[in-house]
C-alpha positions in Angstrom: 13.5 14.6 14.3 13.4 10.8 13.9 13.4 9.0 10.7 10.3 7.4 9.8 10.7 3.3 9.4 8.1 1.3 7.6 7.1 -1.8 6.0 4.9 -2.6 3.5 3.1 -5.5 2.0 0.6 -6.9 -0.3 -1.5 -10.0 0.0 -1.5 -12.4 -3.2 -3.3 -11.6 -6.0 -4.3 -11.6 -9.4 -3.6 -9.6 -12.2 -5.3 -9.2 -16.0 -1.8 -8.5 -17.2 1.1 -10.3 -15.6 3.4 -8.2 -18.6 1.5 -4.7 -17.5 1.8 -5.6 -13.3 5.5 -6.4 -14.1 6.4 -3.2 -15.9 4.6 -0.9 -12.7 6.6 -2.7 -10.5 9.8 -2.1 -12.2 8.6 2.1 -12.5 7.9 2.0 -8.5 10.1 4.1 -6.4 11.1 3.1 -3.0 12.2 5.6 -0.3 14.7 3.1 1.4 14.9 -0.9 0.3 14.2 -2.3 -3.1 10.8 -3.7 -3.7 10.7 -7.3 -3.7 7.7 -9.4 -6.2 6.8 -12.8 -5.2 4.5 -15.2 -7.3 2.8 -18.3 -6.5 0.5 -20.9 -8.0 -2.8 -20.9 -6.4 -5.4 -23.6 -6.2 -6.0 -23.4 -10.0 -2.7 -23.7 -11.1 -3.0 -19.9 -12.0 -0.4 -17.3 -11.0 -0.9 -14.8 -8.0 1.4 -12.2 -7.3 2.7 -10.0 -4.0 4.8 -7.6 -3.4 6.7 -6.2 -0.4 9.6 -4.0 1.2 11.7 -2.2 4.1 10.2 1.2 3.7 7.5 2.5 1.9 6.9 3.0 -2.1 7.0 6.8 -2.8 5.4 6.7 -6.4 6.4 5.8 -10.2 9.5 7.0 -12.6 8.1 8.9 -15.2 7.7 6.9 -18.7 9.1 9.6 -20.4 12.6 10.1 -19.5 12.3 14.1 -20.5 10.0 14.6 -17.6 13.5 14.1 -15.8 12.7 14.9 -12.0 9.0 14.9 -12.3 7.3 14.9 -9.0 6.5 11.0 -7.8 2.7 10.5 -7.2 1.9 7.7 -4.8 -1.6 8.1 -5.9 -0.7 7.3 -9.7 1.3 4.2 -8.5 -2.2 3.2 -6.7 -3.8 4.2 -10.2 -1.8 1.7 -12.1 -2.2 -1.6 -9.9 -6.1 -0.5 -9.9 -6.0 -0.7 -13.9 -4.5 -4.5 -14.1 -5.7 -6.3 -10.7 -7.9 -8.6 -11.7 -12.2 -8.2 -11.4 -13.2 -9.6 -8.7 -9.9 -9.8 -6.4 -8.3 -7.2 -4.4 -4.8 -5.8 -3.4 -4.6 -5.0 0.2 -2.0 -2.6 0.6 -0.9 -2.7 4.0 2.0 -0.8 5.8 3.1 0.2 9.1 6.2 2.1 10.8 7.0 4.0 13.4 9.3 7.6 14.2 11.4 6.9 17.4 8.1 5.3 18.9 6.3 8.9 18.8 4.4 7.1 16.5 3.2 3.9 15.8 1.0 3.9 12.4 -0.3 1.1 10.1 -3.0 1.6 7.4 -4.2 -0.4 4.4 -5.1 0.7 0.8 -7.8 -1.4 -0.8 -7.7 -1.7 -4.5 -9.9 -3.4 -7.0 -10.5 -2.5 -10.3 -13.3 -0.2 -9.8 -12.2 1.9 -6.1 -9.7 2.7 -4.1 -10.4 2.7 -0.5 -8.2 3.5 2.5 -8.5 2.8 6.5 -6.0 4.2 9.2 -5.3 1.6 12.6 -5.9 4.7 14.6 -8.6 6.2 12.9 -10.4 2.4 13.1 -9.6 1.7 16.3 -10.8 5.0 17.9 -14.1 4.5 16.3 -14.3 1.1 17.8 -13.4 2.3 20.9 -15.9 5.2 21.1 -18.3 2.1 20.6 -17.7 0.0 22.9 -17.7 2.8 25.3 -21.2 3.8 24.1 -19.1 7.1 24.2 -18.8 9.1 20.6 -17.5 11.6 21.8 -14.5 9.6 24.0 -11.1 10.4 22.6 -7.3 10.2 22.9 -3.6 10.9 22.3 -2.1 8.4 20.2 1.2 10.1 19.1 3.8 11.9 21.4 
């Protein structure tokens, strides 16, 4: 079995609390690369923030350092940046990698402060083909 390679980055953002965003990203876990944080000015002089790696982010360290080797949650990591991203803006959370080419994948998480949404390549571009086939029920193989 192949070893699964990814990417992953964010667009720019913003954030309530640059302090709070800062200390998630220092908690997230990486399963290969370390996670790299870029900020920029944008048009108002304000700040905006991204984030990117080689690999993909696995979840948070625990807070408490007793929990020791407390299972990582990806899902809590997505939790955290959905509790200071700023109303009204958005992190798109985009990754894609690939297992020996059995595989090609590449999906987004959406977060704003009130949902977090997710959408699949494959699962999107399936549904688009089925329309423009006029077909629903057309499918496919994607993965070997």
């Amino acid at each position: 079995m192949a070893d699964f390679i990814g990417c992953t980055r964010t667009n720019y953002f913003r954030v309530k609390d640059e302090k709070s965003f800062l200390e998630i990203m220092d908690r997230a876990v990486s399963d290969s690369d370390s996670i790299e944080v870029w900020e920029e000015a944008d048009e108002n002089d304000g700040k905006v923030f991204a984030f990117g790696l080689f690999g993909s982010i696995i979840g948070l360290r625990p807070q408490d350092a007793n929990k020791g080797d407390a299972p990582l949650e990806r899902g809590e990591f997505f939790a955290k940046l959905q509790t200071v991203v700023e109303d009204g803006d958005a992190i798109i959370f985009t990754e894609a990698g690939h297992e020996n080419l059995r595989y090609i994948g590449a999906w987004a998480t959406v977060i704003t402060s009130s949902d977090i949404k997710y959408v699949s390549l494959e699962a999107a571009s399936l549904k688009l083909a089925k329309e423009t086939l006029g077909n629903p029920d057309w499918n496919t193989q994607n993965n070997y």
